[in-house]
KEFI-333632 format. One record per residue: residue number from 1; residue in three letters; x negated, y, z of N, C-alpha, C in turn. Coordinates in steps of 0.02 Angstrom, whole numbers, padded with zeros to 5 digits. Example, Ala and Ser with C-alpha at 12.3 -4.5 7.8 and 13.67 -1.06 7.14 Angstrom:
<sites>
+------+------+--------+--------+--------+--------+--------+--------+--------+--------+--------+
! resi ! resn !     nu !     nv !     nw !    cau !    cav !    caw !     cu !     cv !     cw !
+------+------+--------+--------+--------+--------+--------+--------+--------+--------+--------+
!    1 !  ALA ! -00660 ! -00284 !  00390 ! -00615 ! -00225 !  00390 ! -00660 ! -00165 !  00390 !
!    2 !  SER ! -00642 ! -00112 !  00354 ! -00684 ! -00053 !  00357 ! -00645 !  00002 !  00394 !
+------+------+--------+--------+--------+--------+--------+--------+--------+--------+--------+
</sites>
This chain:
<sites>
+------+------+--------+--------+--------+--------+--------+--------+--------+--------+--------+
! resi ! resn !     nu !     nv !     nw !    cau !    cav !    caw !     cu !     cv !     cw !
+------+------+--------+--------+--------+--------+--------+--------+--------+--------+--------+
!    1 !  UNK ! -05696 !  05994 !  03807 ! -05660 !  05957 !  03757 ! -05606 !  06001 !  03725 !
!    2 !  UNK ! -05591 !  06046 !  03761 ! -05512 !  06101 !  03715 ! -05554 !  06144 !  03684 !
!    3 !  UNK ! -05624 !  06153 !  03689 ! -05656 !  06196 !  03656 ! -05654 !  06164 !  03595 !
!    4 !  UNK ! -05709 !  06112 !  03600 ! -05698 !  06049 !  03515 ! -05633 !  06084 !  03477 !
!    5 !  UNK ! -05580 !  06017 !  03533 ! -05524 !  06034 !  03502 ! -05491 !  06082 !  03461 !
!    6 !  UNK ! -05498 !  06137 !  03500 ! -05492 !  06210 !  03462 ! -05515 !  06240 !  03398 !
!    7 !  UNK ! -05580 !  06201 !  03377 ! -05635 !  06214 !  03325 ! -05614 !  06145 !  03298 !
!    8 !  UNK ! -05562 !  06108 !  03294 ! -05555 !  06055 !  03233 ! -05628 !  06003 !  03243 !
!    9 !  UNK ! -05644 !  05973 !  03307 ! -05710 !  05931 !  03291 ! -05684 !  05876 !  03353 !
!   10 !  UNK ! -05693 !  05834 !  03298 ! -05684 !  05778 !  03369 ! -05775 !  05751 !  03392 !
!   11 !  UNK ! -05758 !  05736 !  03446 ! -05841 !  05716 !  03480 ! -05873 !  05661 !  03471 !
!   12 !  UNK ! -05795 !  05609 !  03468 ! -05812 !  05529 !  03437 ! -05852 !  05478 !  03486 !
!   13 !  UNK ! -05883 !  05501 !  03552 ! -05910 !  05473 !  03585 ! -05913 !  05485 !  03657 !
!   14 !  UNK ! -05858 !  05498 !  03681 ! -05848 !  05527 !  03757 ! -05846 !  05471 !  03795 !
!   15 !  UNK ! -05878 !  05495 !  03814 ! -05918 !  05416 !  03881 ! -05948 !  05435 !  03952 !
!   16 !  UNK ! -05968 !  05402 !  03974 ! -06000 !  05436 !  04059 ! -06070 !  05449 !  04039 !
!   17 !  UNK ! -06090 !  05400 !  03980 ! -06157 !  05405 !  03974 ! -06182 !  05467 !  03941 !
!   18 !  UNK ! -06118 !  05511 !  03912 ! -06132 !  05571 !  03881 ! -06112 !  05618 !  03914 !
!   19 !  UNK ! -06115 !  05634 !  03998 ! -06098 !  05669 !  04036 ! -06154 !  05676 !  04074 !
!   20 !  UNK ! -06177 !  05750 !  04068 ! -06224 !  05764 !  04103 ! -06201 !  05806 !  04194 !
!   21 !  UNK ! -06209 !  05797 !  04239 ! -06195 !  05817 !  04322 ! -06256 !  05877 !  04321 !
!   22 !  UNK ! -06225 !  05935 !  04326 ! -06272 !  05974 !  04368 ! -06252 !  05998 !  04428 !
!   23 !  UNK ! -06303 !  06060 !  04455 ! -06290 !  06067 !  04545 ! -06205 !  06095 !  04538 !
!   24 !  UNK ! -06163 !  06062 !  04591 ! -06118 !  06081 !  04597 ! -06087 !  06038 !  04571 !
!   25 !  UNK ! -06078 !  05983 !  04549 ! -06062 !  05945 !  04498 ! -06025 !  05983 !  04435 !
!   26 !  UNK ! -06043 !  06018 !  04415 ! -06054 !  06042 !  04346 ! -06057 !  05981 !  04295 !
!   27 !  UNK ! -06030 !  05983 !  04249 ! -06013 !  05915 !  04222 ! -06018 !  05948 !  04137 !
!   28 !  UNK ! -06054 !  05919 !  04094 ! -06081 !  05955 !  04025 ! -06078 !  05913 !  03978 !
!   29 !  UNK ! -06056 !  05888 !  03941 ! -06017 !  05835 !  03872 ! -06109 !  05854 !  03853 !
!   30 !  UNK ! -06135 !  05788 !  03830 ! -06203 !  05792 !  03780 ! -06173 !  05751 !  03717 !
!   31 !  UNK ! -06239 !  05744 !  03677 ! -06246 !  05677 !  03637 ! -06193 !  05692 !  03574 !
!   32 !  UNK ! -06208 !  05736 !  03516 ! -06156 !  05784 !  03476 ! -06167 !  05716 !  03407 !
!   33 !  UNK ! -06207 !  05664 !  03414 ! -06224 !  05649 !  03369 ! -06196 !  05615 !  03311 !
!   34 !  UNK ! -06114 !  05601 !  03325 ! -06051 !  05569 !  03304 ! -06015 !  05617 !  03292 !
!   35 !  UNK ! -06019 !  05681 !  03333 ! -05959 !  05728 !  03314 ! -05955 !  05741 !  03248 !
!   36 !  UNK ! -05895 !  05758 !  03227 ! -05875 !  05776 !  03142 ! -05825 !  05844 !  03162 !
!   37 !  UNK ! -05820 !  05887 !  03108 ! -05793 !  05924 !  03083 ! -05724 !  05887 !  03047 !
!   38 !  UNK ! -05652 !  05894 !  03056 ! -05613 !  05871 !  03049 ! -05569 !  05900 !  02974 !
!   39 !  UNK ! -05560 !  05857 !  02923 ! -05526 !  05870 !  02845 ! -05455 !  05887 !  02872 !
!   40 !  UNK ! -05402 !  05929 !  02826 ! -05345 !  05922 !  02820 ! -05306 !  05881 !  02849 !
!   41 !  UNK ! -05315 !  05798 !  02850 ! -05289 !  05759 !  02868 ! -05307 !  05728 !  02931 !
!   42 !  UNK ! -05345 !  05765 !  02968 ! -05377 !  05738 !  03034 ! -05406 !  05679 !  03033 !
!   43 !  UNK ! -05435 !  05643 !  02969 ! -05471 !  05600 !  02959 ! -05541 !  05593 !  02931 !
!   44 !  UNK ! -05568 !  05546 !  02945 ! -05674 !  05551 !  02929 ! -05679 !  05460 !  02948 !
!   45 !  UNK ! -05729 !  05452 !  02885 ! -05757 !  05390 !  02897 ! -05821 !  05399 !  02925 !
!   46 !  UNK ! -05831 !  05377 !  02986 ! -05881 !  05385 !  03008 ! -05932 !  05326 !  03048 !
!   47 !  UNK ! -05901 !  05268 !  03013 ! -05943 !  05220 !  02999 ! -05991 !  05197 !  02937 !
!   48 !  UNK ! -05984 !  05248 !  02907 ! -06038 !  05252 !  02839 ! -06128 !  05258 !  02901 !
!   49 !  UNK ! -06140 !  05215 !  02893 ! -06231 !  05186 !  02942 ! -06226 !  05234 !  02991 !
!   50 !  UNK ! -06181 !  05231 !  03039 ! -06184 !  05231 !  03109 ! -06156 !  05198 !  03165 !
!   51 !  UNK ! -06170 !  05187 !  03209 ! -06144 !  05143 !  03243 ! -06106 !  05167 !  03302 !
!   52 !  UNK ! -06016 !  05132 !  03302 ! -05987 !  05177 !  03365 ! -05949 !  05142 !  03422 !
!   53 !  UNK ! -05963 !  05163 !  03475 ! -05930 !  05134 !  03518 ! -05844 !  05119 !  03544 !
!   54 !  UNK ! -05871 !  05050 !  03508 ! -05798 !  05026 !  03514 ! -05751 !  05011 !  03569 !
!   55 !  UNK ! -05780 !  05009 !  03622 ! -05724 !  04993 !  03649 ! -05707 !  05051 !  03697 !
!   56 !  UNK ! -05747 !  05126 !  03666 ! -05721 !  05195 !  03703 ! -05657 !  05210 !  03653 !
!   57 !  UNK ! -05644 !  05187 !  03592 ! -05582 !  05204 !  03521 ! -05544 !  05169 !  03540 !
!   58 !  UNK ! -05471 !  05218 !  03515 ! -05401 !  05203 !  03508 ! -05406 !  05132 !  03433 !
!   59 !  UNK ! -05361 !  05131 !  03423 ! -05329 !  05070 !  03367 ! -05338 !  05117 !  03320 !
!   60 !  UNK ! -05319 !  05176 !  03310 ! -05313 !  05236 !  03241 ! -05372 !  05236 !  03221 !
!   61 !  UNK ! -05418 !  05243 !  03265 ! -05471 !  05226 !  03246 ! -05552 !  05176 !  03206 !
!   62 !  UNK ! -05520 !  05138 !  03266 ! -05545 !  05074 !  03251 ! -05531 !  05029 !  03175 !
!   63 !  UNK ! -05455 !  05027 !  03167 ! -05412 !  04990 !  03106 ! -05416 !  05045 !  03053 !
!   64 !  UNK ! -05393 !  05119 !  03069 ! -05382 !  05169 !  02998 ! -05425 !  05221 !  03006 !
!   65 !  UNK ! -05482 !  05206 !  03030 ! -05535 !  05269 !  03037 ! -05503 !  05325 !  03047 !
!   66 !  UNK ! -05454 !  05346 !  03093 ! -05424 !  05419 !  03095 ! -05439 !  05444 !  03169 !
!   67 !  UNK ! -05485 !  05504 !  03177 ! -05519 !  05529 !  03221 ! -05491 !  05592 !  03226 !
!   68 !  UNK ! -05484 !  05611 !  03295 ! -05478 !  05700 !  03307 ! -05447 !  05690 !  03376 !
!   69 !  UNK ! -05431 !  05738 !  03422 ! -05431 !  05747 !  03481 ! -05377 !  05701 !  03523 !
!   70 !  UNK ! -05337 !  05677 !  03497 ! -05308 !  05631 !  03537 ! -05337 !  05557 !  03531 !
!   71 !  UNK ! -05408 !  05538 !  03460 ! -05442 !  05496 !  03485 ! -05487 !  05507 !  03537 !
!   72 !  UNK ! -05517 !  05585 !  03535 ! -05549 !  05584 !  03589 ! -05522 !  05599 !  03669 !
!   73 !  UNK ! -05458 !  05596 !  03678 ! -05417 !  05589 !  03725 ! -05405 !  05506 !  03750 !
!   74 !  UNK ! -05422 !  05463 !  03705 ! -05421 !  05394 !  03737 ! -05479 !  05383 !  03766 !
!   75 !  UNK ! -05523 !  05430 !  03741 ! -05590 !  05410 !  03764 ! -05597 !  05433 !  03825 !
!   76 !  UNK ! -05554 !  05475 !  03838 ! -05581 !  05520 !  03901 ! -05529 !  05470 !  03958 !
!   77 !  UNK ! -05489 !  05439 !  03925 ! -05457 !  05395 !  03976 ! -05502 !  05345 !  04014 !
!   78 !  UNK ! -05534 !  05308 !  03941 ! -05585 !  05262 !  03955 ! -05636 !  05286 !  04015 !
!   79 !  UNK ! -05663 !  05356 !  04012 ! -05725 !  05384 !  04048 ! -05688 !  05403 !  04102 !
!   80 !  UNK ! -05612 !  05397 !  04109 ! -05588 !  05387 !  04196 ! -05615 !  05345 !  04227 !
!   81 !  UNK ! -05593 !  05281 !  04183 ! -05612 !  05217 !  04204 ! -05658 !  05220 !  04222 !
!   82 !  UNK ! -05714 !  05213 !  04188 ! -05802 !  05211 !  04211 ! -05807 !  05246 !  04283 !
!   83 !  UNK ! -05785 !  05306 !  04293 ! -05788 !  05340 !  04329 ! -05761 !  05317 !  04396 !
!   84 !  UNK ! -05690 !  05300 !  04411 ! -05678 !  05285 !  04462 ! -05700 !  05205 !  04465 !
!   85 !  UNK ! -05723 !  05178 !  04440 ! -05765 !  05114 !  04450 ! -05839 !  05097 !  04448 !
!   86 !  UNK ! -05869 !  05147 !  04445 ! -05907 !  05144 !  04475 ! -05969 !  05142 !  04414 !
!   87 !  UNK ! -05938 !  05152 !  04351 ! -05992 !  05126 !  04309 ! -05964 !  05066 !  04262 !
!   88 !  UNK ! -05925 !  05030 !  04290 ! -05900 !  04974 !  04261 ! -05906 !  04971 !  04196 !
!   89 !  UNK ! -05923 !  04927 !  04156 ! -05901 !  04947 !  04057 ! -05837 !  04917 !  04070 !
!   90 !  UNK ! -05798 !  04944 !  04016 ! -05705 !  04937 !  03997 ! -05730 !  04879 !  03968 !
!   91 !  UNK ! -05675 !  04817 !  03974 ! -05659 !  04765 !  03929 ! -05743 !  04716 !  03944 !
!   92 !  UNK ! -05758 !  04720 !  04002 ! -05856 !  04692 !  03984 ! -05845 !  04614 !  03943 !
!   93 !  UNK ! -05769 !  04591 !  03954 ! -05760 !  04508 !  03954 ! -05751 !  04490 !  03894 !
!   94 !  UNK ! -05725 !  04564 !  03840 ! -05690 !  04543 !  03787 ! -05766 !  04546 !  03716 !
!   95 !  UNK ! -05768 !  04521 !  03670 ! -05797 !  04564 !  03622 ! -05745 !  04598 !  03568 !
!   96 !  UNK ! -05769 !  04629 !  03506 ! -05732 !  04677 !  03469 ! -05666 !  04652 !  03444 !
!   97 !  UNK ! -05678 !  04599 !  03409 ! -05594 !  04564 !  03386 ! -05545 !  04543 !  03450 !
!   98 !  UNK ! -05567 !  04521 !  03508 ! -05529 !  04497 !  03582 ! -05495 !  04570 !  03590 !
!   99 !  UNK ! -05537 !  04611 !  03576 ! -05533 !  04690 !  03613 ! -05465 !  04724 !  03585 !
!  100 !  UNK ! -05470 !  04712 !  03505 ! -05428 !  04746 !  03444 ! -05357 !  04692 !  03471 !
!  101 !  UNK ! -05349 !  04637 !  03469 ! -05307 !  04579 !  03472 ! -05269 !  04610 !  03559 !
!  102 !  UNK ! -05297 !  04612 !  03601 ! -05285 !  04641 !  03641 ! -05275 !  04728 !  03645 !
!  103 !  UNK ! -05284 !  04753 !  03642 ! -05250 !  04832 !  03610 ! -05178 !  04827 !  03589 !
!  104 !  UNK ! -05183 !  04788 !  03530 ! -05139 !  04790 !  03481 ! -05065 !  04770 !  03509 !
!  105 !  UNK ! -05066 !  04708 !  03571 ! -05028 !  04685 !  03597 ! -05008 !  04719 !  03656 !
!  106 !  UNK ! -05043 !  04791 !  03669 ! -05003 !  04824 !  03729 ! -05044 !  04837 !  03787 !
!  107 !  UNK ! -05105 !  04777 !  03774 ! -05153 !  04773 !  03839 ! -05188 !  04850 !  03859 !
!  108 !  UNK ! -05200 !  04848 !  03908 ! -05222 !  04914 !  03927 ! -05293 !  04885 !  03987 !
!  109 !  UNK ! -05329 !  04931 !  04008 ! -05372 !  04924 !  04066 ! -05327 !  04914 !  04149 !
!  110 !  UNK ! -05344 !  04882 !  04169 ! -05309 !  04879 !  04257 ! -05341 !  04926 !  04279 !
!  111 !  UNK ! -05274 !  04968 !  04326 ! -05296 !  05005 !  04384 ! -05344 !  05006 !  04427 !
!  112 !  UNK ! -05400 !  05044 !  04424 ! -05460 !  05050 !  04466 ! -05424 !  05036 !  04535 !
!  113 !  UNK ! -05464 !  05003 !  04595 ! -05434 !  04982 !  04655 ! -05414 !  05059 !  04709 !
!  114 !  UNK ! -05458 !  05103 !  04683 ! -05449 !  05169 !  04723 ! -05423 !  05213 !  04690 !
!  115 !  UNK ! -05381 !  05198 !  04636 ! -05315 !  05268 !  04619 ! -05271 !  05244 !  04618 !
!  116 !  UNK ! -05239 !  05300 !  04631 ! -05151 !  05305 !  04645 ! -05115 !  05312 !  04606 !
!  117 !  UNK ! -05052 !  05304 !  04604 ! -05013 !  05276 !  04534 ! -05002 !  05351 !  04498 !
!  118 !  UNK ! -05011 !  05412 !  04519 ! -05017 !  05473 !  04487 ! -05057 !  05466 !  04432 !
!  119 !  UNK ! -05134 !  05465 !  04461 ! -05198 !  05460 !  04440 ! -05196 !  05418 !  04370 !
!  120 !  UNK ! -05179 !  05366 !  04368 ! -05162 !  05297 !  04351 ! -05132 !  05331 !  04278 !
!  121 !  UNK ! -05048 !  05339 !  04308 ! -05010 !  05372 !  04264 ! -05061 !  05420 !  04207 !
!  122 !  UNK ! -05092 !  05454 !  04236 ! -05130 !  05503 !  04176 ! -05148 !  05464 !  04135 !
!  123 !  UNK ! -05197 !  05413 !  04169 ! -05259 !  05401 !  04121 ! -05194 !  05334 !  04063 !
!  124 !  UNK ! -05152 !  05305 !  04094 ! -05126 !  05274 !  04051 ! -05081 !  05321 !  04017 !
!  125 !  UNK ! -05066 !  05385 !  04002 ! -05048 !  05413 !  03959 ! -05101 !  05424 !  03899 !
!  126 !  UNK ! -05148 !  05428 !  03932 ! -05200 !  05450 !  03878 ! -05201 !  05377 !  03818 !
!  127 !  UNK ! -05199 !  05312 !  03837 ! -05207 !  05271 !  03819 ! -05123 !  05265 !  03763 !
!  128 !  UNK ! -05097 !  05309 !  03760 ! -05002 !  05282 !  03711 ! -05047 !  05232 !  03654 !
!  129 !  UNK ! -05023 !  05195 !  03630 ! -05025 !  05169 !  03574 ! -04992 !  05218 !  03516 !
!  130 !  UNK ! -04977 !  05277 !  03543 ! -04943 !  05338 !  03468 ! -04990 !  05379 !  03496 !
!  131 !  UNK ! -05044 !  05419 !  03455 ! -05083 !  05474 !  03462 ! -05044 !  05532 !  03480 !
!  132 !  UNK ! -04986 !  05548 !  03440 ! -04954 !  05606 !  03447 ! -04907 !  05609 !  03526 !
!  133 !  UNK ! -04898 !  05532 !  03557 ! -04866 !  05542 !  03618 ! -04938 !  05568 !  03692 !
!  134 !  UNK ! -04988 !  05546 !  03676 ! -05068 !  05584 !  03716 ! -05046 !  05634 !  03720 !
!  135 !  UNK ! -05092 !  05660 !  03780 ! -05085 !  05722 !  03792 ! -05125 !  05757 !  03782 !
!  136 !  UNK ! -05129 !  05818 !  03760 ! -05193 !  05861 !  03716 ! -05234 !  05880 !  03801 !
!  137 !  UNK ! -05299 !  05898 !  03777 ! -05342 !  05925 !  03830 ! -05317 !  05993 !  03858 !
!  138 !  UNK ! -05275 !  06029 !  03834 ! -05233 !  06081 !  03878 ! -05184 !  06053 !  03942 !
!  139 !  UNK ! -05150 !  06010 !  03893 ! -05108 !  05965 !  03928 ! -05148 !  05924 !  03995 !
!  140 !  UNK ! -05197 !  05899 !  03972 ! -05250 !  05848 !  04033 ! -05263 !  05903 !  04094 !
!  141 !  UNK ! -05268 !  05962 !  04065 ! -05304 !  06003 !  04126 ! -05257 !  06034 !  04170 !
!  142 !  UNK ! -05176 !  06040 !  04143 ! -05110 !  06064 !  04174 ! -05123 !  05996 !  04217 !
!  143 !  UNK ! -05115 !  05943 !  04187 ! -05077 !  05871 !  04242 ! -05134 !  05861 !  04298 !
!  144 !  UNK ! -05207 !  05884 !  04284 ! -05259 !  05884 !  04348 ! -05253 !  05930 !  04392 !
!  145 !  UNK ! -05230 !  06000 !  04373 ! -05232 !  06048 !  04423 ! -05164 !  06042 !  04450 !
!  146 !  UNK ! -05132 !  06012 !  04431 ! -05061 !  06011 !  04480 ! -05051 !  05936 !  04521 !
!  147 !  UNK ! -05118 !  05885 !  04524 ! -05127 !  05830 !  04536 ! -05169 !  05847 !  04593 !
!  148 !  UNK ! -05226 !  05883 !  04579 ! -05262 !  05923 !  04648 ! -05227 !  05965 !  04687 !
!  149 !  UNK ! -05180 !  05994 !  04671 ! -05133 !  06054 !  04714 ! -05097 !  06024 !  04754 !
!  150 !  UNK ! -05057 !  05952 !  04730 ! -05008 !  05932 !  04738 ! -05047 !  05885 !  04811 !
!  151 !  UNK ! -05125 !  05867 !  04791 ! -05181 !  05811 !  04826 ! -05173 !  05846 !  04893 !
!  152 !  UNK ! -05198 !  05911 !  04879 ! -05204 !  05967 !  04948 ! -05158 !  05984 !  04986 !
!  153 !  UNK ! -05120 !  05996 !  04949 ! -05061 !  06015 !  05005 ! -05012 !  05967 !  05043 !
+------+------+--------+--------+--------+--------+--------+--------+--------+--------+--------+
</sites>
């Protein structure tokens, strides 16, 4: 994802289902088929006849079509979620307007039952309601390796 990032492309669809596991758990982003190349303004409509998964998008998104790496930083919050739950879908209870109505008011996903309020802490950073307060994928990979160091020792 800091690679994207780096090259101005957001992915637009970071999910578990677009994570491929190889030996070693090797872990490989697929599924390019949403990604965009990012304008001046870090914005792209990219609901012109495609269809995107809503409830992996921030509000910037969803309400002002504005895409680029700190939307795809909510997403990667979201694909915590999935992850330490097992699969779970985010929000399974809500549909799209419950979802937006809820966003908008602060709501966030509950703490998976097996992380710790560190863990936690990340992924609800990823989630700010201000894009610019997220933390870039440089940033994500400082707060994991000092989250594993900190795990180990």
């Amino acid at each position: 994802m800091q690679y994207l990032a780096s090259k101005s492309l957001a992915h637009n669809d970071l999910a578990a289902r677009n994570i491929l596991l190889f030996e070693n758990f090797c872990a490989k982003i697929s599924d390019f088929g949403l990604c965009c190349s990012l304008d001046d303004t870090l914005s792209y409509d990219p609901y012109e006849n495609k269809k995107f998964p809503i409830k992996w998008l921030p509000l910037e998104a969803l309400i002002d079509k504005i895409f680029g790496e700190k939307s795809d930083v909510w997403s990667f919050g979201i694909l915590m979620y999935e992850v330490f739950t097992f699969g779970k879908v985010p929000y399974e209870n809500m549909n799209n307007d419950e979802l937006i109505v809820f966003l908008q008011s602060g709501g966030r996903l509950e703490r998976p039952e097996n992380v710790d309020d560190i863990c936690y802490g990340i992924m609800m950073s990823c989630w700010n309601k201000v894009p610019a307060e997220r933390p870039n994928f440089v940033e994500l990979e400082e707060k994991f390796r000092n989250y594993i160091e900190e795990f180990w020792n």
